[in-house]
C-alpha positions as CSV (number, residue, x, y, z in Angstrom):
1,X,45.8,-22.5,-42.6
2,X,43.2,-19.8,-43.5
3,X,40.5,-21.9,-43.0
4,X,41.9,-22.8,-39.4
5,X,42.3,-19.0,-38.0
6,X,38.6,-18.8,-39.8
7,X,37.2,-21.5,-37.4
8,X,39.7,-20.3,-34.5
9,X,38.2,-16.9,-34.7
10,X,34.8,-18.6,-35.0
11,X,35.4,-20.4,-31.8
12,X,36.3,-17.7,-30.4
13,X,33.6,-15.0,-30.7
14,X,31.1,-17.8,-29.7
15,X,32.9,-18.6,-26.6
16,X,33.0,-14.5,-25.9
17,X,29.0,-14.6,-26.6
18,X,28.3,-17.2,-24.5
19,X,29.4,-15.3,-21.7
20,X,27.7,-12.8,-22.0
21,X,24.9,-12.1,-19.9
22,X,21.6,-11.9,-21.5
23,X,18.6,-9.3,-21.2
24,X,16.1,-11.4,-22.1
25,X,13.0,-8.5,-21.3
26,X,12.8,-5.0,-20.5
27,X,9.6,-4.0,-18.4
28,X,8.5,-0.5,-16.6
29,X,5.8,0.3,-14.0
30,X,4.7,3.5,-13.9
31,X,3.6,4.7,-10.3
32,X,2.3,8.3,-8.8
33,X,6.2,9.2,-7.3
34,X,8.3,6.7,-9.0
35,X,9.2,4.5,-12.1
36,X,10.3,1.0,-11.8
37,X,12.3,-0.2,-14.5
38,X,13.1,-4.1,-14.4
39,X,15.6,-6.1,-17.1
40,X,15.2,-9.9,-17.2
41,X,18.0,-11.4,-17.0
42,X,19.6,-15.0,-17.4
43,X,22.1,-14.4,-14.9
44,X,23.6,-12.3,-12.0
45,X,25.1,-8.8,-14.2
46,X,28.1,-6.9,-13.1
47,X,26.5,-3.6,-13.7
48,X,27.3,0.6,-12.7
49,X,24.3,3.6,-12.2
50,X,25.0,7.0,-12.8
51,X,23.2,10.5,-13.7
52,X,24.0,12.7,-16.3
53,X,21.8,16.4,-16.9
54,X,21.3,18.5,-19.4
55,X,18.9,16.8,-20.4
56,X,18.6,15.0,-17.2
57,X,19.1,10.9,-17.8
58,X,20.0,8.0,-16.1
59,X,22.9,6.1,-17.9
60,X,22.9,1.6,-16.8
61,X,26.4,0.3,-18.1
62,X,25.9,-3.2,-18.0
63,X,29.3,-5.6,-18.1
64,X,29.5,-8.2,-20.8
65,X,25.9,-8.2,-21.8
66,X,23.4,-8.2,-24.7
67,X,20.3,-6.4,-25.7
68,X,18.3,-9.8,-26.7
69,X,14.5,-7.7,-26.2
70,X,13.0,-4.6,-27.6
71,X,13.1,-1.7,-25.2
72,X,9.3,-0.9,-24.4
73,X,8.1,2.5,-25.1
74,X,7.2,4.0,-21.7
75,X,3.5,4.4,-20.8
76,X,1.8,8.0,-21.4
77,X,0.9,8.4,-17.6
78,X,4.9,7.9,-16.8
79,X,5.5,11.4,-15.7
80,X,9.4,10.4,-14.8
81,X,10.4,8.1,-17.8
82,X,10.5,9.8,-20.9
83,X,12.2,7.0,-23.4
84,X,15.2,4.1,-23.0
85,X,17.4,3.3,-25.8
86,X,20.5,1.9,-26.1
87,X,23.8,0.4,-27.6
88,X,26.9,-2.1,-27.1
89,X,30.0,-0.4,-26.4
90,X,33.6,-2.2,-28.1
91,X,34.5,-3.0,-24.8
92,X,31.2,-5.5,-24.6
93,X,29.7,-3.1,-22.3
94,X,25.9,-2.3,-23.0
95,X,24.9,1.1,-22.1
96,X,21.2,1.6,-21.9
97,X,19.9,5.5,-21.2
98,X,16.9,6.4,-19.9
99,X,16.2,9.5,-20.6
100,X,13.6,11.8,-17.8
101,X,11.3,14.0,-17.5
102,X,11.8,15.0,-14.1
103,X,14.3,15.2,-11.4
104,X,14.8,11.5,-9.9
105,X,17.1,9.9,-7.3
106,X,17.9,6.3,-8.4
107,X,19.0,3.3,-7.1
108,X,19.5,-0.1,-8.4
109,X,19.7,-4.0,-7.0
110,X,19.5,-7.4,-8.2
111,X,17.0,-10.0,-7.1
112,X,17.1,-13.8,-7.7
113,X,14.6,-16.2,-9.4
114,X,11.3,-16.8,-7.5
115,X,8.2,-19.1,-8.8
116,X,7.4,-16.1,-11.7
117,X,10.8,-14.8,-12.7
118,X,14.5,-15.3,-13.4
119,X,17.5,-13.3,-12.3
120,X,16.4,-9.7,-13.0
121,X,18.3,-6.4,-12.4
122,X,15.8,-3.3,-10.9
123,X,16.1,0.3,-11.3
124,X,13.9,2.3,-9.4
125,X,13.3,6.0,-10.6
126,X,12.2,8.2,-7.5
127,X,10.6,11.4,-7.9
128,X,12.9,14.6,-6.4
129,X,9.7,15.8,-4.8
130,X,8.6,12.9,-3.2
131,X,6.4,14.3,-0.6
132,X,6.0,11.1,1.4
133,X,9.6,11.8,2.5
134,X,7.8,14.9,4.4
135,X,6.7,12.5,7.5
136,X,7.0,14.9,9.6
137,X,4.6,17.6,7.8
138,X,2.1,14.7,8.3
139,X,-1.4,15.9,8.6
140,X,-1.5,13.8,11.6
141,X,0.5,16.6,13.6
142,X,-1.3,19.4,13.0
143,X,-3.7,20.8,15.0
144,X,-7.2,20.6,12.9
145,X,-8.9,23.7,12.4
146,X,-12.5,22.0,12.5
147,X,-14.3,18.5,12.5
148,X,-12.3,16.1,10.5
149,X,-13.1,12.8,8.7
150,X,-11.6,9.6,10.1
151,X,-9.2,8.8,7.4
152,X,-8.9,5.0,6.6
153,X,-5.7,4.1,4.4
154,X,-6.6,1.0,1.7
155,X,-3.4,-1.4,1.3
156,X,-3.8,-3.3,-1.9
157,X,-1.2,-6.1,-1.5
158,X,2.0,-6.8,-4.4
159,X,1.5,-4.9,-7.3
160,X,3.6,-4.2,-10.3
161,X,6.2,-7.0,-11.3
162,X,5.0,-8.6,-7.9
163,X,1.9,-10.5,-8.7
164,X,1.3,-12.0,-5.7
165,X,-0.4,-15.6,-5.2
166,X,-1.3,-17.6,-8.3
167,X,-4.8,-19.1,-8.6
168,X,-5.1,-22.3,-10.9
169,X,-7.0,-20.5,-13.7
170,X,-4.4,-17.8,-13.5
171,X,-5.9,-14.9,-11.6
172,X,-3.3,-13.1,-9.9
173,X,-4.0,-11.6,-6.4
174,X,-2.5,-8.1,-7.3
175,X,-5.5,-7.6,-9.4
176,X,-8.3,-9.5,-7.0
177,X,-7.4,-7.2,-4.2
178,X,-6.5,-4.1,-5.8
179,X,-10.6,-4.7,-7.1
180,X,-11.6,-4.9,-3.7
181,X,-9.5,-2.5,-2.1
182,X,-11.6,-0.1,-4.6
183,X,-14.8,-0.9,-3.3
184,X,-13.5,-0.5,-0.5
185,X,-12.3,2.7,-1.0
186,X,-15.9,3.3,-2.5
187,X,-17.7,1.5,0.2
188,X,-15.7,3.7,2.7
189,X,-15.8,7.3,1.1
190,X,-20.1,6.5,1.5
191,X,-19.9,6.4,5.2
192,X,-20.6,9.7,6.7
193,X,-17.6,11.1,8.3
194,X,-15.4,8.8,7.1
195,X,-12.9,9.0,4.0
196,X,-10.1,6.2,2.2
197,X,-7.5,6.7,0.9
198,X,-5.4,4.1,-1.5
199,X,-1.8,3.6,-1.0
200,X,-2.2,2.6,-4.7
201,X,-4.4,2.8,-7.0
202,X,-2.9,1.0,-10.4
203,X,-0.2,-2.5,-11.5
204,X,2.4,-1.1,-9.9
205,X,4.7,-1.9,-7.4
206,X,5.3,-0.8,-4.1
207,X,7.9,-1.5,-1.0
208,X,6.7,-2.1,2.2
209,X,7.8,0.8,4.2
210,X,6.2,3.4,1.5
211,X,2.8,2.1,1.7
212,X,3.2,2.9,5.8
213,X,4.4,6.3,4.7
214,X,1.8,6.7,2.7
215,X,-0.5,5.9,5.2
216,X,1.4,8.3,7.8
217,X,1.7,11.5,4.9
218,X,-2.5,11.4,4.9
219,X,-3.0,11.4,8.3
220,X,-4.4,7.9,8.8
221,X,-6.2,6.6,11.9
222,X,-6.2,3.0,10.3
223,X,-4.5,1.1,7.8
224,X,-6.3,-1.5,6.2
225,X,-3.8,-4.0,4.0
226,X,-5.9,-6.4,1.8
227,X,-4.1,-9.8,0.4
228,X,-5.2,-13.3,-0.7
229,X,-3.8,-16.3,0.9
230,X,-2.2,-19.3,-0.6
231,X,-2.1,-23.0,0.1
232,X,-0.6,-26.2,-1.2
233,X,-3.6,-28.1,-0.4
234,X,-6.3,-26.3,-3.3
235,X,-8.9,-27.3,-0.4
236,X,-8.6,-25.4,1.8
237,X,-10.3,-21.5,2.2
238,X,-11.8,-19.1,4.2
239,X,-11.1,-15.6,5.3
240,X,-8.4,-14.4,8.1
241,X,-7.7,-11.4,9.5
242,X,-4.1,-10.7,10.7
243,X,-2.5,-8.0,13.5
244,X,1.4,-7.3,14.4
245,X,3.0,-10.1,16.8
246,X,4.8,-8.9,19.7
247,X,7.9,-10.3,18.7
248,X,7.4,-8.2,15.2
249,X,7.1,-4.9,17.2
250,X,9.8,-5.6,19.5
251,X,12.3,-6.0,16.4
252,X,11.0,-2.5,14.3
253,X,11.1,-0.9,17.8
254,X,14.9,-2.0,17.9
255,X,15.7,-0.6,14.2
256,X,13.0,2.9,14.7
257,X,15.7,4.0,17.8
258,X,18.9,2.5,15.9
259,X,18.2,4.3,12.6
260,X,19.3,8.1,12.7
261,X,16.7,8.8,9.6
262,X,13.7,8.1,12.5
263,X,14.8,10.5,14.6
264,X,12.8,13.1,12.9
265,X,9.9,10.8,13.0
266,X,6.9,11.6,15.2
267,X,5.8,9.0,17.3
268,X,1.9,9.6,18.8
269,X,2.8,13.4,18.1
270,X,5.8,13.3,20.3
271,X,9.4,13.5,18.6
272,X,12.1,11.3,19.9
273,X,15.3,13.2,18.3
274,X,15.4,14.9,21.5
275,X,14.8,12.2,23.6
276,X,17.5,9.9,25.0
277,X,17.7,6.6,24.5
278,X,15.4,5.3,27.2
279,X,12.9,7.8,27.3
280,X,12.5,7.4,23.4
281,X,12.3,3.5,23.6
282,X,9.9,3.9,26.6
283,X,7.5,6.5,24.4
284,X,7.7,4.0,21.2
285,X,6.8,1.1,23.5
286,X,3.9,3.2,25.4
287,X,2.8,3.9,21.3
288,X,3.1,0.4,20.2
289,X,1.3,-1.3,22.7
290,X,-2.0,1.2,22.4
291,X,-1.3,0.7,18.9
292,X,-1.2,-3.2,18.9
293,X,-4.4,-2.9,21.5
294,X,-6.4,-0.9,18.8
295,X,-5.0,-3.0,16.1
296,X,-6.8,-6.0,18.3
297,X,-10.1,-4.8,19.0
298,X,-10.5,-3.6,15.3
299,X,-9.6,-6.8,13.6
300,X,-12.0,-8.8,15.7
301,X,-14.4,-6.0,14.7
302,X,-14.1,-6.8,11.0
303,X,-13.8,-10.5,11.6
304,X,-16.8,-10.8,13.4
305,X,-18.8,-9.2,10.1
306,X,-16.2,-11.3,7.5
307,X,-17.7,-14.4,9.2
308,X,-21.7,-13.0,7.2
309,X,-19.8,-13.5,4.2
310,X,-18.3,-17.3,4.0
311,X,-16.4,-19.3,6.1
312,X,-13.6,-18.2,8.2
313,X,-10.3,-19.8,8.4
314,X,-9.8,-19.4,11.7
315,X,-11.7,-18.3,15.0
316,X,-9.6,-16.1,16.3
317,X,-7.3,-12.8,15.0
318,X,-4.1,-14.1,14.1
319,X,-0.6,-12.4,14.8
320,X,2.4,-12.5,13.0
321,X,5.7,-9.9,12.1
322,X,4.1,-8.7,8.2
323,X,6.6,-5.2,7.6
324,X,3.5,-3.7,6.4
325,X,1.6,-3.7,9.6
326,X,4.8,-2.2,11.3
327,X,3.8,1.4,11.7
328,X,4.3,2.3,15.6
329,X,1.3,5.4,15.7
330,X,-1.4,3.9,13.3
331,X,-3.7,0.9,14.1
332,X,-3.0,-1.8,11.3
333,X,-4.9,-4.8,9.9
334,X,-3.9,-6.7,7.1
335,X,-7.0,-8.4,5.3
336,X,-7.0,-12.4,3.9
337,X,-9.5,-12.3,1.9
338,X,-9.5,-15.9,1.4
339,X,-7.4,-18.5,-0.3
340,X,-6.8,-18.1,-4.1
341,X,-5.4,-21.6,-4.5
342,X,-8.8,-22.8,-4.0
343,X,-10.9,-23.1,-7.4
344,X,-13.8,-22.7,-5.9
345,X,-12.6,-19.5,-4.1
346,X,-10.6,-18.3,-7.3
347,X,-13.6,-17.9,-9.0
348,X,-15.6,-16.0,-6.5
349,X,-12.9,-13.5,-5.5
350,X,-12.9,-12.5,-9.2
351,X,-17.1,-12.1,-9.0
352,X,-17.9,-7.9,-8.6
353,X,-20.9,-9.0,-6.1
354,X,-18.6,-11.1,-3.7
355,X,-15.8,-8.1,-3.5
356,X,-18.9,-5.8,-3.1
357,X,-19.6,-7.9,0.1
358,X,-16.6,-8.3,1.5
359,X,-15.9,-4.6,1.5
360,X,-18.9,-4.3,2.9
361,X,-18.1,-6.3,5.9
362,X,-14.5,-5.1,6.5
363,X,-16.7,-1.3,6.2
364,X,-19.2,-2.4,8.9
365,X,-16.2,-3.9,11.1
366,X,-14.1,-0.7,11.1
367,X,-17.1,1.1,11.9
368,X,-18.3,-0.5,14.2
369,X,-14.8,0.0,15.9
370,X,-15.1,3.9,15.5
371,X,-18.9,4.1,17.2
372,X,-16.6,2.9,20.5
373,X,-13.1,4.8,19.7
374,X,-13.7,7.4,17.7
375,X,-10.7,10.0,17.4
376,X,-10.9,13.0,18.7
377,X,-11.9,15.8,16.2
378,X,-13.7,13.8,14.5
379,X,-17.9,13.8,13.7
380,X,-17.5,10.2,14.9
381,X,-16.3,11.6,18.2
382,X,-19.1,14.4,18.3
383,X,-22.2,13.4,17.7
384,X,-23.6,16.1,18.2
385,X,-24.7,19.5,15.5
386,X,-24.7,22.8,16.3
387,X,-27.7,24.2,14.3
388,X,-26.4,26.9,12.2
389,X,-28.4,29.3,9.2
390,X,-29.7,26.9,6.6
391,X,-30.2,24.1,8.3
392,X,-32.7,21.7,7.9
393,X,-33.5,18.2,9.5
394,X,-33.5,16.7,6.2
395,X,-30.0,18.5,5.5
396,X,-28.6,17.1,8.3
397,X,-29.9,13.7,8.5
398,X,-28.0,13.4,5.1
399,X,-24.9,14.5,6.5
400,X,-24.9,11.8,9.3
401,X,-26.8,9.1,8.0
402,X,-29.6,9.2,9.8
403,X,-33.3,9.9,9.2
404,X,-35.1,12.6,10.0
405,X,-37.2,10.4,12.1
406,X,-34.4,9.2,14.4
407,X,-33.3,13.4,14.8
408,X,-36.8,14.3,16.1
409,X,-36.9,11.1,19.1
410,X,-33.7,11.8,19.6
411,X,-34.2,15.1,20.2
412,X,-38.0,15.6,21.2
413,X,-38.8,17.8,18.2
414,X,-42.5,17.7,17.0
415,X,-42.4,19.1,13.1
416,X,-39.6,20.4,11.4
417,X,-38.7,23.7,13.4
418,X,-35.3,24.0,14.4
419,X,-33.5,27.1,15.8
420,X,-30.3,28.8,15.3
421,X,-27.4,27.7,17.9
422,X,-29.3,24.5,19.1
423,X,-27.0,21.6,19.8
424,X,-28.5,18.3,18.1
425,X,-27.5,15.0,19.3
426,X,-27.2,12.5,15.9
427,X,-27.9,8.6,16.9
428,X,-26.4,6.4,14.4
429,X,-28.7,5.0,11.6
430,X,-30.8,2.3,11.8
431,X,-29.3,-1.2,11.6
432,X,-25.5,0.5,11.2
């Protein structure tokens, strides 16, 4: 008898541990304002989220489950996440703590298997002070006090535990284009009145509607996303450049004016929480439509100089509802650089010298663009130099990109003598 309640209780506890749900891995990625932590799982969890302070943690009660990984020690750039740990509670519940270093507001959701994952459970830490929250402090609405750069926001596609397309030898298209969104960057910050900024610049992840915040907080006259396609057929390549499709505006329109939190939003400068409903949705579409119309002309800019570089996979701009090209007051482009299923391609998109030229090319399209619709404010829009003390030709040639050469026929100067108070006019470089 006392071996049968033995191999009853047996039965038993292995029946009770094989339903329990099992973390199989525990991974975090660190970001600028935010932590994500994600748990591998083998199965939908039944799970609670709740804060605790002094110290200030977050506390994951996880229903009928088991620790099956090592918690990972969080990276030394986390500036949210100070440690995890955890333990199984007699009720089968596994707590896991993660313990902060800052003020964070939390959330947590579940997302199913997809070609690189299982089930896995996600808990995102965001910073208190997140200042892209501040949309409304945008640099965009305030009046500039002098000249200002044009400000180009860099989009490097997935990121984190999102890696994107899948090449045959492996490469993952979160790194390819977070590389080229770099030289970009680079390529961009080199261009006389003109400055990038990244709406990430490390492996991390980041939702769709933050990047267009991001893109909104610095004031940006142009948001440039940059992806690799993918193909079933490894054949086929070449670069495409995408823009919003009508029937995409139309639908963020529909949720901008339905969502209370967009009220405080500014729209072209112009703030709809005091609108009513018709006005509002008659200013959004008035924005939307000169922003789809820039959006236009500047992707057939840069496809035009993509085509120097390799083959293009189609002749024309294509359209289609990508969230990340949904911002209503900032022209948006989002950037194939070609198709990483293709060996061929793979490799290339990996060599330094071929993401050198193609940010090269999407740089001389969105300049290009500028030289015709420049904003206002900006040295694109001027041209022109008041001559202050200091000066010199050679001083300001620099600053424009010009040559000293082109400054004297533009201006009929013989030698070098310029006076204080003269207005200059600056032609555009040679060949740019």
């Amino acid at each position: 008898m006392r071996g049968w309640g033995a191999a009853i209780t047996l039965m038993w506890a292995s029946t009770c541990l094989a339903g329990q749900v099992q973390v199989e891995n525990v991974r975090t990625w660190p970001a600028p304002d935010h932590t994500r932590v994600v748990f591998d799982i083998d199965r939908p969890v039944d799970h609670t989220l709740f804060m605790l302070k002094n110290p200030g943690r977050v506390v994951l009660d996880l229903r009928a489950a088991d620790l099956a990984a090592k918690l990972p020690e969080p990276e030394t750039n986390d500036r949210l996440l100070k440690r995890l740990r955890a333990g199984s509670r007699k009720d089968g519940v596994l707590r896991v703590v993660l313990d902060l270093k800052a003020d964070v507001r939390p959330k947590s959701f579940q997302l199913k298997p997809n070609s690189q994952y299982g089930h896995r459970l996600v808990i995102d830490l965001q910073a208190a002070d997140d200042p892209a929250r501040a949309a409304s402090s945008s640099p965009r609405n305030k009046a500039p006090a002098r000249m200002r750069d044009i400000i180009v926001a860099v989009d490097p596609g997935h990121g984190g535990e999102d890696p994107g397309a899948i090449g045959r030898r492996r490469t993952k298209e979160k790194d390819v284009v977070l590389a080229i969104a770099k030289r970009l960057k680079a390529r961009v910050d080199r261009e006389p009145g003109m400055r990038a900024v990244l709406t990430r610049d490390g492996d991390y992840f980041l939702g769709l509607r933050r990047r267009m915040q991001i893109a909104r907080r610095h004031g940006a006259d142009l948001f440039v996303s940059v992806h690799a396609d993918a193909f079933s057929d490894p054949r086929v390549h070449g670069s495409s450049v995408y823009i919003l499709s009508r029937n995409g505006a139309s639908s963020e329109a529909a949720r901008w004016l339905a969502e209370q939190e967009n009220a405080s939003d500014l729209i072209g400068g112009v703030s709809l929480d005091d609108k009513d409903e018709l006005l509002a949705s008659v200013l959004l579409d008035l924005s939307q439509t000169a922003t789809i119309s820039a959006s236009t002309e500047v992707a057939r800019s840069v496809l035009q100089q993509l085509r120097s570089v390799g083959k293009t996979h189609k002749k024309n701009v294509e359209r289609a509802g990508f969230m990340v090209l949904k911002s209503p007051d900032i022209p948006s482009i989002l950037v194939e650089a070609d198709f990483i299923s293709n060996p061929q391609v793979e490799r290339r998109l990996k060599s330094s010298s071929h993401q050198t030229a193609l940010a090269d090319a999407v740089v001389r399209g969105v300049r290009e663009y500028f030289k015709r619709n420049a904003p206002p404010n900006t040295l694109f829009a001027t041209r022109e130099h008041v001559i202050t003390r200091g000066d010199t030709l050679s001083a300001i040639a620099v600053r424009y990109g010009t040559s000293v050469a082109a400054l004297r026929s533009a201006n009929r100067i013989n030698g070098s003598d310029i006076r204080e108070g003269e207005v200059l006019r600056i032609p555009y470089a040679s060949g740019s």
